[in-house]
C-alpha positions as CSV (number, residue, x, y, z in Angstrom):
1,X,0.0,0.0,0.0
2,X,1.3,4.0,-0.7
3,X,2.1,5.0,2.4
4,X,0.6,8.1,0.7
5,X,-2.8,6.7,1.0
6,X,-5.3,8.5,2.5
7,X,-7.6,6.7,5.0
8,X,-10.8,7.9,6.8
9,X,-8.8,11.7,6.0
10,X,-5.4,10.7,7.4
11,X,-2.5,9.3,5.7
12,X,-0.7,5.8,6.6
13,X,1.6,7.8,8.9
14,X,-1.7,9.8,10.6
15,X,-2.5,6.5,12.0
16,X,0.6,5.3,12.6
17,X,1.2,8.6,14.4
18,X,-2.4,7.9,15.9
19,X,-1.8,4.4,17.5
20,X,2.2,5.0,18.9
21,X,0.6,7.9,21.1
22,X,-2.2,5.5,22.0
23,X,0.0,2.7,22.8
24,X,2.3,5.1,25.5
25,X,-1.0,6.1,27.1
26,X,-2.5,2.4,27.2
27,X,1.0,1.3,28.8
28,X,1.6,3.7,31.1
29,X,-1.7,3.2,32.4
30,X,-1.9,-0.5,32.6
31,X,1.7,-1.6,33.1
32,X,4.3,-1.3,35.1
33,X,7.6,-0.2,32.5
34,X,9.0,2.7,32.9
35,X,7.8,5.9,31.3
36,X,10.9,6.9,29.8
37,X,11.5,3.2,27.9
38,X,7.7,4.0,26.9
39,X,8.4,7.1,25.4
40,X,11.7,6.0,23.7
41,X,10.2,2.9,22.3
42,X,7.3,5.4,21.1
43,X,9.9,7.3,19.2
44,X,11.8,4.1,17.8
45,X,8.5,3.1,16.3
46,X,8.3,6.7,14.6
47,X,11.8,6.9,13.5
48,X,11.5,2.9,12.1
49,X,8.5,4.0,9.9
50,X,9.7,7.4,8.7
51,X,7.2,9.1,10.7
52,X,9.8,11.5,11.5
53,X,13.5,11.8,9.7
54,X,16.3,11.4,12.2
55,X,17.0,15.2,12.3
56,X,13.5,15.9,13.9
57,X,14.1,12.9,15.8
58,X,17.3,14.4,17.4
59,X,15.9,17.8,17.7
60,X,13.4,17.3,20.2
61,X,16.6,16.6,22.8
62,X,17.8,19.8,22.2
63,X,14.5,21.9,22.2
64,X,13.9,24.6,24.3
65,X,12.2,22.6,27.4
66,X,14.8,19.7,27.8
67,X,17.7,22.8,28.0
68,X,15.9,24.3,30.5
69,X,14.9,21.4,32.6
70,X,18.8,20.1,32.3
71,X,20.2,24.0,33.2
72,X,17.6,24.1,36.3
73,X,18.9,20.7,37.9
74,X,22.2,22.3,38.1
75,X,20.1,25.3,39.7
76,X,18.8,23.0,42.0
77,X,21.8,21.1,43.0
78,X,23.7,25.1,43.8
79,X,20.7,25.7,46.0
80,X,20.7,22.6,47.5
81,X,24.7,22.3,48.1
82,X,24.6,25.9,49.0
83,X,22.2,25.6,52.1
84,X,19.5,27.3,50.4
85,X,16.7,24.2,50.6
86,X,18.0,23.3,54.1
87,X,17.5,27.0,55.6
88,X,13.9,26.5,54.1
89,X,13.5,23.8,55.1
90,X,14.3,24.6,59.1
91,X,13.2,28.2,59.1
92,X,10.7,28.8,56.8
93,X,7.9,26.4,58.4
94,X,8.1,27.2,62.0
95,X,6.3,25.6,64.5
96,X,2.1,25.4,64.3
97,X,0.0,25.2,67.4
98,X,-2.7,23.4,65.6
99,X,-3.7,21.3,62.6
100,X,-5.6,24.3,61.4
101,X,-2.5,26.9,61.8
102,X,-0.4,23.5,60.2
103,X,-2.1,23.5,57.7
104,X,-1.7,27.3,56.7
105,X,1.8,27.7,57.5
106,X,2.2,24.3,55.2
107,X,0.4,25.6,52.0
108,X,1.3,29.2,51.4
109,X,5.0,28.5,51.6
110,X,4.6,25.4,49.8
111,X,2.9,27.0,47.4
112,X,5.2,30.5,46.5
113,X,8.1,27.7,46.8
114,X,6.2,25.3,44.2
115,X,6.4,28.3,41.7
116,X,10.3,28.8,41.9
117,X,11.5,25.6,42.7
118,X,9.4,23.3,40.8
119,X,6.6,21.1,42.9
120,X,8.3,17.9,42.9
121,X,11.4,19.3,44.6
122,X,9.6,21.2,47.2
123,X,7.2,18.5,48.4
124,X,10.5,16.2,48.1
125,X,11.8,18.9,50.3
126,X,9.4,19.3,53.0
127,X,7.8,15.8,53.8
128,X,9.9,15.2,56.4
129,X,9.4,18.5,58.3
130,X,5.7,17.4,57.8
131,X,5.8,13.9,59.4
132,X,7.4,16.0,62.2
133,X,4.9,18.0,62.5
134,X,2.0,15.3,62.8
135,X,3.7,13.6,65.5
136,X,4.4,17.0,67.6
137,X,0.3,17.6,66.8
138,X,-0.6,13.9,67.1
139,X,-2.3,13.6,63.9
140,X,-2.3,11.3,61.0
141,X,1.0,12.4,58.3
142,X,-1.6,11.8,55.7
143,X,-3.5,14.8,57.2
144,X,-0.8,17.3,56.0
145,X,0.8,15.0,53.5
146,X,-2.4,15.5,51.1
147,X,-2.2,19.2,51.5
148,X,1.3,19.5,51.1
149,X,1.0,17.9,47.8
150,X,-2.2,19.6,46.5
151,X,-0.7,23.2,47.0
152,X,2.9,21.9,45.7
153,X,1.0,21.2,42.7
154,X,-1.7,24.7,42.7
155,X,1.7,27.0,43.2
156,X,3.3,25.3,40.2
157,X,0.7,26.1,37.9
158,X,2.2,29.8,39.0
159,X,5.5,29.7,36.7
160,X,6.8,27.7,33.4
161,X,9.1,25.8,36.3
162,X,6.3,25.3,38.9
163,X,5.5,21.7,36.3
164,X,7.3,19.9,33.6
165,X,4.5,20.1,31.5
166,X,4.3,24.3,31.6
167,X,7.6,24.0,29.9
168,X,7.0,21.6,26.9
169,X,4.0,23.6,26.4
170,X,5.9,26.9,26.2
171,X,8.5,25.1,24.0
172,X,6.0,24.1,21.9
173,X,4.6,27.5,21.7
174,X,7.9,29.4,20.8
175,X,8.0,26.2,17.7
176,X,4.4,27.2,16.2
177,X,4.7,31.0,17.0
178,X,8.6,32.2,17.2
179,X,7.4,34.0,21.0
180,X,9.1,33.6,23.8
181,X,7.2,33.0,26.8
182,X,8.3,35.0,30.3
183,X,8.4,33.0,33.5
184,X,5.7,34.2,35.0
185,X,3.4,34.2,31.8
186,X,0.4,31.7,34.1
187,X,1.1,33.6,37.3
188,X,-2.0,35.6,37.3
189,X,-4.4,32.7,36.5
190,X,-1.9,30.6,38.6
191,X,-2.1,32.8,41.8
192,X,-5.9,32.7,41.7
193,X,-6.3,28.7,41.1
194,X,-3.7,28.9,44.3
195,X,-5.9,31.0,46.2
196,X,-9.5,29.5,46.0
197,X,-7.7,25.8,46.2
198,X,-5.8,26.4,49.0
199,X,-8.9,27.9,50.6
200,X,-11.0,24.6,49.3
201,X,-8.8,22.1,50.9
202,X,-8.5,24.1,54.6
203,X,-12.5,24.4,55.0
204,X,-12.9,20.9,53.6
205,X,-10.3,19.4,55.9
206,X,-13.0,16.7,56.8
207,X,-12.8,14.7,53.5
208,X,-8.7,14.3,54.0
209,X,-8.5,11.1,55.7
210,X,-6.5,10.0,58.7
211,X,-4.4,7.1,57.8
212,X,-1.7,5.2,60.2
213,X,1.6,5.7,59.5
214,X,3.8,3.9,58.2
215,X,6.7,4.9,61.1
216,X,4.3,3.5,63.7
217,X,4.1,-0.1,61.7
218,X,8.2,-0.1,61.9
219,X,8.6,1.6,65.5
220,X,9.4,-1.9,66.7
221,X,12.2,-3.7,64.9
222,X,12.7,-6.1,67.6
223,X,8.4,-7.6,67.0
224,X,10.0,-8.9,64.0
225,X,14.1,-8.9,63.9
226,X,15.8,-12.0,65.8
227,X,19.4,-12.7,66.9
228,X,20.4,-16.8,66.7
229,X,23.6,-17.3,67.8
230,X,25.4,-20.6,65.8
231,X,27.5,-22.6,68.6
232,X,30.8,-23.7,67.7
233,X,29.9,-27.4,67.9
234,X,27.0,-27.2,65.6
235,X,26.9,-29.6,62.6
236,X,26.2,-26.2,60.4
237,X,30.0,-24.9,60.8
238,X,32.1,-24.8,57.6
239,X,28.8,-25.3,55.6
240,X,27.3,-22.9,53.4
241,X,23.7,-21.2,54.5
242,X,21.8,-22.2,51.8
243,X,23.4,-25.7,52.3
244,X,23.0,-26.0,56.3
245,X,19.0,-24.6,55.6
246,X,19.5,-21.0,57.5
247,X,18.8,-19.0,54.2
248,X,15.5,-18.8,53.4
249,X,13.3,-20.4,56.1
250,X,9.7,-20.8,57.7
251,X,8.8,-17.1,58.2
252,X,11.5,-15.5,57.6
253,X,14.9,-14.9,55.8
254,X,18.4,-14.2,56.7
255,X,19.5,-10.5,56.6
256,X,22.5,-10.3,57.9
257,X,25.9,-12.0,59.8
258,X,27.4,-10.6,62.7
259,X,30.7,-12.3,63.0
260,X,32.9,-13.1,65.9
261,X,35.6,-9.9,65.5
262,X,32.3,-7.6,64.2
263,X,32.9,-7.8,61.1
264,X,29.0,-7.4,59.5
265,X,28.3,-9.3,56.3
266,X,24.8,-7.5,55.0
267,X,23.2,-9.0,52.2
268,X,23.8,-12.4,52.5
269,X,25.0,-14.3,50.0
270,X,23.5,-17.8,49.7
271,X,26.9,-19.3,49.6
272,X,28.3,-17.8,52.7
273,X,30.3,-20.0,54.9
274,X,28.7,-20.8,58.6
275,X,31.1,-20.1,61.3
276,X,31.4,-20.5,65.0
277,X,30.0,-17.8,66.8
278,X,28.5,-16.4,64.2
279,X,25.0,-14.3,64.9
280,X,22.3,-14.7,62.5
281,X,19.8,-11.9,62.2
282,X,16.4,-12.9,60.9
283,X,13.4,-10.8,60.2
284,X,10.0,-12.2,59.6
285,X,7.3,-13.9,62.1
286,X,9.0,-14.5,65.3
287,X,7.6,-17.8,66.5
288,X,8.6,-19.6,62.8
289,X,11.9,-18.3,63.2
290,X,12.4,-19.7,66.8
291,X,11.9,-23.3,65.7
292,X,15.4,-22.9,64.2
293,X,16.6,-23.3,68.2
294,X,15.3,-26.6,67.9
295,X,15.8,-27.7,64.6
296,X,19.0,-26.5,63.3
297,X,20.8,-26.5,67.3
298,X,21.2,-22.7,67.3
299,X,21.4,-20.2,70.1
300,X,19.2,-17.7,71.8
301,X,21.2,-14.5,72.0
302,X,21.5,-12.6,74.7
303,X,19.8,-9.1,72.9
304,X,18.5,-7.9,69.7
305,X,21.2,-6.3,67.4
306,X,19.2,-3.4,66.5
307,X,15.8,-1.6,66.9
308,X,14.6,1.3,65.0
309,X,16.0,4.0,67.5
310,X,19.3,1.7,68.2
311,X,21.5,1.2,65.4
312,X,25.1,1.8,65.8
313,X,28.0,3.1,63.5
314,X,27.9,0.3,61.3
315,X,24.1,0.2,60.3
316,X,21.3,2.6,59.2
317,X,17.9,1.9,58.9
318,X,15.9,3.8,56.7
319,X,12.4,3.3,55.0
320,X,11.8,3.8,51.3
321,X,8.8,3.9,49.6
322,X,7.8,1.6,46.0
323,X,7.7,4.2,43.3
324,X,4.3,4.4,41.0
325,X,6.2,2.3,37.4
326,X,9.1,0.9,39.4
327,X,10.5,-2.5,38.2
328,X,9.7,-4.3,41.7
329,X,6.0,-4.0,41.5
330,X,4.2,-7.8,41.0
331,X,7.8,-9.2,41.9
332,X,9.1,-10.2,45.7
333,X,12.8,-8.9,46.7
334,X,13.9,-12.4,46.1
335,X,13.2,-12.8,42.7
336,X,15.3,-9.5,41.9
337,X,18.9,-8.4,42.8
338,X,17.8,-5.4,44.1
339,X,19.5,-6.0,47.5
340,X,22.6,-7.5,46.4
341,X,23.3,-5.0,43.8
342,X,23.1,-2.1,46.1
343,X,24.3,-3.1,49.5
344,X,20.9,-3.2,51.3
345,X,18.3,-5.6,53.4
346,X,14.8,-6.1,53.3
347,X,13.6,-6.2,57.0
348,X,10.1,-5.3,57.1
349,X,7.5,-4.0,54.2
350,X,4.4,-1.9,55.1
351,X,1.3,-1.7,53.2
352,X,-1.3,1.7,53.6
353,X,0.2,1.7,57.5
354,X,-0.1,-2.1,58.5
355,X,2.6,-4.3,58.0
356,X,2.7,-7.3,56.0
357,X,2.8,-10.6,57.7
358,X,5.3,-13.2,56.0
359,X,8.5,-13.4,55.1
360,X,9.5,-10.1,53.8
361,X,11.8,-10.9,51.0
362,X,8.7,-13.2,49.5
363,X,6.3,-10.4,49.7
364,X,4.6,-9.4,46.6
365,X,5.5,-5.5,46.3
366,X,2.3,-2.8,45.3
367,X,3.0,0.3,44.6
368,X,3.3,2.9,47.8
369,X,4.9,-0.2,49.7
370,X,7.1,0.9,52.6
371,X,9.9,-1.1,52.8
372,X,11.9,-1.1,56.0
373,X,15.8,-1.4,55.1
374,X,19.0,-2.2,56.9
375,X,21.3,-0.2,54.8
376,X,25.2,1.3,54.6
377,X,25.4,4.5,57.1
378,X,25.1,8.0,56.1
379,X,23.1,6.2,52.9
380,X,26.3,6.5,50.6
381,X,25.5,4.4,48.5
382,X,24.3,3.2,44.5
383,X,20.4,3.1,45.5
384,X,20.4,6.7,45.7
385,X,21.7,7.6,41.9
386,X,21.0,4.4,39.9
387,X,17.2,3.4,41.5
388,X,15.5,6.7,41.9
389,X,13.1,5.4,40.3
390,X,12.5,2.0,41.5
391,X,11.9,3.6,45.4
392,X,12.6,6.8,46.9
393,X,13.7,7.8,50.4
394,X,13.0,11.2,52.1
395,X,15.6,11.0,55.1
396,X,18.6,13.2,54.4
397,X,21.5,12.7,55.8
398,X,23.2,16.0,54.0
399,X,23.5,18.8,56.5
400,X,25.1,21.7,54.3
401,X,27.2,24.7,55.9
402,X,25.7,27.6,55.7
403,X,27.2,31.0,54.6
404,X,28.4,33.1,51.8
405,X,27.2,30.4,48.7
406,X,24.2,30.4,50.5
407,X,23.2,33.9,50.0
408,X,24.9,33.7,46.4
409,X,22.7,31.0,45.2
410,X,19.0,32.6,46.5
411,X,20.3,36.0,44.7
412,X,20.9,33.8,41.4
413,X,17.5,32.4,41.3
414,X,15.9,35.5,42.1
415,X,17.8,37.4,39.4
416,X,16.8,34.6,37.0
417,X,13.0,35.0,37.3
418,X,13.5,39.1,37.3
419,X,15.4,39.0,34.0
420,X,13.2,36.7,32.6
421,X,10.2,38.6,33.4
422,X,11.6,41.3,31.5
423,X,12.5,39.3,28.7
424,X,16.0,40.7,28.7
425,X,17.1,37.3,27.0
426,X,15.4,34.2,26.0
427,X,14.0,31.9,28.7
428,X,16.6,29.4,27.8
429,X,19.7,31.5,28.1
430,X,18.4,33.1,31.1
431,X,18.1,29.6,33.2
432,X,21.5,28.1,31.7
433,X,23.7,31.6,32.5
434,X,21.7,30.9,35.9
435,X,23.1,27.6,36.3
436,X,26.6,28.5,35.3
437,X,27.2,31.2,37.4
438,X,26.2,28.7,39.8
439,X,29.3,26.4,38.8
440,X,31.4,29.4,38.5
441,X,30.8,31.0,41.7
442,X,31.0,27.4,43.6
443,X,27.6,27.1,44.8
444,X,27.7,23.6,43.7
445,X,30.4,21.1,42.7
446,X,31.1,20.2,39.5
447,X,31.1,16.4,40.4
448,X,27.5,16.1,42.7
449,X,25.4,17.7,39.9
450,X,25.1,14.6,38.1
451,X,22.7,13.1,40.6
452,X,20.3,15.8,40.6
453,X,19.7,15.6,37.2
454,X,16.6,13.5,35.9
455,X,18.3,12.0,33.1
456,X,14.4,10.3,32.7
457,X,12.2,13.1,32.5
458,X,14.9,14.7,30.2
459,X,14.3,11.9,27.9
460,X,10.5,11.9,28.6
461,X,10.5,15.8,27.5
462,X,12.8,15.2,24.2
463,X,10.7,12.6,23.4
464,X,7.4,14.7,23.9
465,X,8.2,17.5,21.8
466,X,9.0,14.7,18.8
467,X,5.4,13.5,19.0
468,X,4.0,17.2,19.0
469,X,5.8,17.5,15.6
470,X,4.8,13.9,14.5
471,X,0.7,14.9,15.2
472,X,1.2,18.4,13.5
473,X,3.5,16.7,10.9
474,X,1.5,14.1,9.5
475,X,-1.9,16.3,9.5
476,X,-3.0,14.3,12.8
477,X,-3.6,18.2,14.8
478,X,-4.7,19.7,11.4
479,X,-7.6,16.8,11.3
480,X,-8.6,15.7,14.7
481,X,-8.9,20.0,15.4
482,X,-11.4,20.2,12.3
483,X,-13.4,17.3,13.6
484,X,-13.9,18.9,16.9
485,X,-14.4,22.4,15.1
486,X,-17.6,20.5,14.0
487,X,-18.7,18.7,16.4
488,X,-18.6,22.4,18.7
489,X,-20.2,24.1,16.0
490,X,-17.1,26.1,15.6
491,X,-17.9,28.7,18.6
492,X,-14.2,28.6,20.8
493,X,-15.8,29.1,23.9
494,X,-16.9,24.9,23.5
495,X,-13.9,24.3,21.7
496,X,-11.7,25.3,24.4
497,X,-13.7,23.9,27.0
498,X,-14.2,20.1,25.5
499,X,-10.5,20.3,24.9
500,X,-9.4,21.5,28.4
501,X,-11.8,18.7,29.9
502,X,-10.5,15.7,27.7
503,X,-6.6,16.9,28.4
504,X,-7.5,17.2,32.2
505,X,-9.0,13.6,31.9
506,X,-5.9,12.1,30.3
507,X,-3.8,13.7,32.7
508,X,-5.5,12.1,35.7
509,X,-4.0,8.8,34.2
510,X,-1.4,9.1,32.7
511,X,1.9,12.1,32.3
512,X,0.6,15.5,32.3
513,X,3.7,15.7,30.2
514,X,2.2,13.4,27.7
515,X,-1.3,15.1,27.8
516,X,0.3,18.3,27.3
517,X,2.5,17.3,24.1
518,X,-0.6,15.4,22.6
519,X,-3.3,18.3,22.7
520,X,-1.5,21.7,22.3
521,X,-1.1,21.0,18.1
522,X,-4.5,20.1,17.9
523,X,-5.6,23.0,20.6
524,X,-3.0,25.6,18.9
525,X,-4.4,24.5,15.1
526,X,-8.1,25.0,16.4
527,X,-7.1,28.8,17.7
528,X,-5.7,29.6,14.4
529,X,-8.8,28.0,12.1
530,X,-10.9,30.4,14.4
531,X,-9.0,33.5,13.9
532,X,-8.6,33.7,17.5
533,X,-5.7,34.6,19.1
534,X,-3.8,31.1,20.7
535,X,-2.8,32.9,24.0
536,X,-6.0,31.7,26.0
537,X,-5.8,28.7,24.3
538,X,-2.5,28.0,25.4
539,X,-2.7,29.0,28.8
540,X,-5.6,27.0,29.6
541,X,-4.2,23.8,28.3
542,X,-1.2,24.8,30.2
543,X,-3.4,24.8,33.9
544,X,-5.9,21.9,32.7
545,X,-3.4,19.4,32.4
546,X,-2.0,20.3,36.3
547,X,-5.3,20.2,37.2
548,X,-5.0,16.9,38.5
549,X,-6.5,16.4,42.0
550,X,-8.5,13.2,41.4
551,X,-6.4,10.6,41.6
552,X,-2.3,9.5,42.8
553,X,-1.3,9.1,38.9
554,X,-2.3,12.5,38.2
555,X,0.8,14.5,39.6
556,X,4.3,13.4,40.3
557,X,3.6,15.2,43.6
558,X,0.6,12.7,44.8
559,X,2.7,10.3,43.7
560,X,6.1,11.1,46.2
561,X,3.5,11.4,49.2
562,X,1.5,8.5,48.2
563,X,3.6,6.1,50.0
564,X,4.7,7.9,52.9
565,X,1.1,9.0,54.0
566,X,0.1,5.5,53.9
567,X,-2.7,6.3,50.9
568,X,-5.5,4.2,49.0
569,X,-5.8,5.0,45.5
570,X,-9.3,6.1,46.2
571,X,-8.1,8.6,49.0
572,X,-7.4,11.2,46.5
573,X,-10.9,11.1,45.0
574,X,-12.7,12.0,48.0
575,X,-11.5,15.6,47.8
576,X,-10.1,15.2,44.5
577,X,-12.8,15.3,41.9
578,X,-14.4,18.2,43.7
579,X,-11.7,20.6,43.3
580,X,-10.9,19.2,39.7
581,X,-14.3,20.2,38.7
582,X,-14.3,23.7,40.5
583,X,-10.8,24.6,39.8
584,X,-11.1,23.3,36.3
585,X,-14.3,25.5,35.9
586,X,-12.9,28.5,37.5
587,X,-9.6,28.5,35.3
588,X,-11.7,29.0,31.9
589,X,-13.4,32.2,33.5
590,X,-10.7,33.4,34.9
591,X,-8.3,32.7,31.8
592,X,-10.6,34.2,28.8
593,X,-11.3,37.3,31.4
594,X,-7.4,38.0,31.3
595,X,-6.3,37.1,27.6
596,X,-8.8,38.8,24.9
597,X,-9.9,35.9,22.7
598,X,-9.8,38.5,19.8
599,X,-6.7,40.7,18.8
């Protein structure tokens, strides 16, 4: 067949174009790879077919929005290296008297913070001030954990680096139009969606529910760690584990090996030799475990080696949460080398604040799982660059000195969004002068940016910006913008209301990233088949796809506090869908009362 053909009004690319952006929503929605291997394999497909040449292909890594993100990482790391975050972090929040004043002094700073620091960073930032903050008040951490990430997300709708997706869209923009979008182009419509949402989730506190936390389901290591001390005489000396049957047993599994001159052996191998003396540190149901005393002729020691409050110099234990698209999700710890290859132990996993009874390594892992783990000290180690996004911890162990750099850095970024606000320069060459004065001036090191970059959502935006110019390429925008035309009788107000509630829809489910890339051709094409100017087109798309309240998926925000608050899917709903509706409602007045529809 011609690939020229022309079918139902699109060419054979049209639908080829068509089905790839399909397929990345239908995976990312109902399986568990990784969005960024979704999104590449998306663009393999289009490259394979001649969708798009390889030039186009390349392009999208160097457009406008992956520049940016990569120049504002380094941003990030100055700030953080500098003391900047950390000053925020202790100083900015104080110290609330009640869940109602918690819940104030949480969301304005959140949100103003959101705006300039991007959303995912702050509520990275801040969660574990929060879970502070519901044990000094005695609440639930889900009671401010919800909040925290609901204004993270309003106050990023504020700026183009509140949200990823604000800046593929203004990338996109600068493509169709040549303009240069300031900073702060939302932050009037931004503010205002802040205000009222902020405002809707303090006087509707009620529907926020209390969940357990997942701190008091570990706050006992000793319930379910055991010391067995191996005699010298047993028949198990000189024997392997696996081989003597102390590796993987009823209830349990073997963590770790204390030897006789301390030295700690953590994770055990399964051919690691038994030796005299030797302590054997279990975790799993206690009473299973015990029958090894009987069965295998070990030991009773005399005390536990650890507890969650007692670990010494050579041991740390921290809990990590399961990442929404991480690798262990349907699969136990055993079946994966996940401890081995980065120098850690599964003691203990969590489920929405209860633990889960059974041997821990044989678990089947959800997403939000907290997983207790014995790991290296200080947490130096390859879990926290290499796995960021199989689970993510939020215990920081970095305690930065504070002083000239720090002031250095917090004059930097505000200088950035003033001379971008004036558009003195292009967006892009204001963040990446930003980020090298930050280098130059020594606000970060050279060698510790590296692992605050997001070399997967740089991938995820490159890729993004190839499918806008696939959809707008192969007639895809040009058609699919006519059909709705049609259907909406051609009056804009509908148009850009069916279109704002579809992308708001998708972006509940899957990337708003995704959503954004996919409608704003199609939106953009519909402004300039009306005559109408594209600004208020634009901007709305921009806010509808954050607008995502409803459920975990739809922010990478819900997603970081998902674990840690102990959350059910449904828990987001219950608030959720009300402010989508309101907010989403409120943002199409408030938008077409700013921009003129008409020049």
């Amino acid at each position: 067949m011609d690939f020229t053909t022309i079918i139902f009004g699109l060419s054979i690319y049209g639908w080829i174009t068509i089905l790839t952006v399909v397929s990345i929503f239908v995976f990312m929605a109902r399986t568990h790879i990784p969005a960024e291997v979704t999104f590449l394999g998306a663009l393999t497909v289009l490259l394979v077919t001649g969708v798009v040449t390889e030039e186009e292909g390349m392009a999208g890594f160097g457009s406008e929005p992956v520049v940016i993100h990569a120049a504002f990482f380094v941003i990030v790391a100055g700030l953080n290296q500098s003391g900047v975050l950390y000053w925020l972090t202790h100083n900015l929040l104080g110290n609330p008297r009640n869940y109602q004043n918690a819940l104030v002094r949480l969301m304005i700073p959140t949100s103003i913070l959101a705006a300039l620091l991007n959303s995912v960073n702050v509520v990275a930032l801040f969660i574990d001030a929060v879970k502070i903050w519901s044990h000094k008040l005695n609440i639930a951490p889900s009671k401010l954990l919800l909040p925290l990430s609901y204004s993270a997300t309003l106050g990023g709708m504020c700026t183009l680096l509140g949200n990823s997706s604000n800046l593929v869209i203004a990338g996109l923009y600068l493509q169709k139009s040549g303009q240069t979008m300031s900073l702060i182009e939302p932050l009037i419509p931004g503010l205002l969606l802040t205000a009222v949402g902020v405002v809707m989730v303090i006087l509707l506190q009620r529907f926020i529910p209390p969940r357990e936390s997942v701190e008091q389901s570990f706050e006992t290591t000793s319930d379910y760690t055991v010391e067995l001390l191996v005699p010298t005489d047993n028949p198990a000396v000189g024997e392997s584990v696996e081989e003597a049957g102390l590796y993987n047993v009823k209830g349990g599994s073997l963590v770790e090996i204390v030897r006789f001159d301390r030295e700690i052996i953590m994770p055990v191998p399964k051919d690691e030799w038994v030796m005299g003396g030797d302590r054997l540190i279990y975790a799993g149901q206690i009473n299973d475990i015990l029958e090894l005393k009987r069965t295998h002729g070990l030991a009773a020691a005399d005390h536990h080696v650890w507890s969650i409050n007692d670990i010494d110099t050579k041991r740390k234990m921290r809990t990590a949460f399961v990442n929404f698209g991480s690798p262990l999700i349907g699969r136990s710890i055993s079946k994966t080398h996940f401890e081995q290859r980065n120098n850690v132990a599964l003691v203990a996993v969590a489920r929405a604040g209860h633990r889960v009874e059974g041997q821990p390594r044989e678990i089947i892992l959800e997403a939000g799982d907290s997983l207790l783990l014995e790991c290296p000290p200080k947490g130096d180690f390859l879990l926290e660059q290499e796995n960021r996004r199989t689970v993510t911890f939020f215990d920081s162990y970095f305690v930065p000195q504070l002083g000239a750099k720090t002031i250095t850095s917090a004059i930097i970024l505000i200088l950035m969004f003033i001379v971008s606000s004036f558009h003195a320069f292009p967006l892009m060459a204001t963040t990446m002068m930003a980020a090298g004065l930050m280098m130059l001036l020594g606000c970060c090191r050279v060698s510790g940016v590296t692992k605050f970059i997001e070399w997967e959502l740089l991938l995820i935006l490159g890729a993004t910006v190839v499918f806008s110019v696939a959809i707008t390429k192969t007639g895809v925008a040009d058609t699919l913008a006519r059909t709705i035309l049609d259907l909406c009788k051609g009056h804009p107000y509908v148009v850009m209301v069916v279109m704002c509630i579809l992308a708001s829809l998708v972006s509940e489910f899957v990337s708003d990233v995704g959503s954004a890339a996919v409608f704003f051709p199609i939106m953009y094409n519909q402004a300039e088949m009306m005559g109408c100017n594209p600004m208020p087109f634009v901007i709305s798309l921009m806010l509808s796809v954050t607008i995502s309240f409803a459920s975990p998926i739809g922010s990478s925000t819900h997603m970081l506090v998902y674990g840690p608050g102990s959350f059910r899917f449904y828990d987001f709903a219950r608030l959720g869908i009300f402010m989508h509706v309101v907010l989403l409602a409120l943002m199409l007045v408030i938008v077409n009362l700013i921009y003129p529809l008409y020049i």
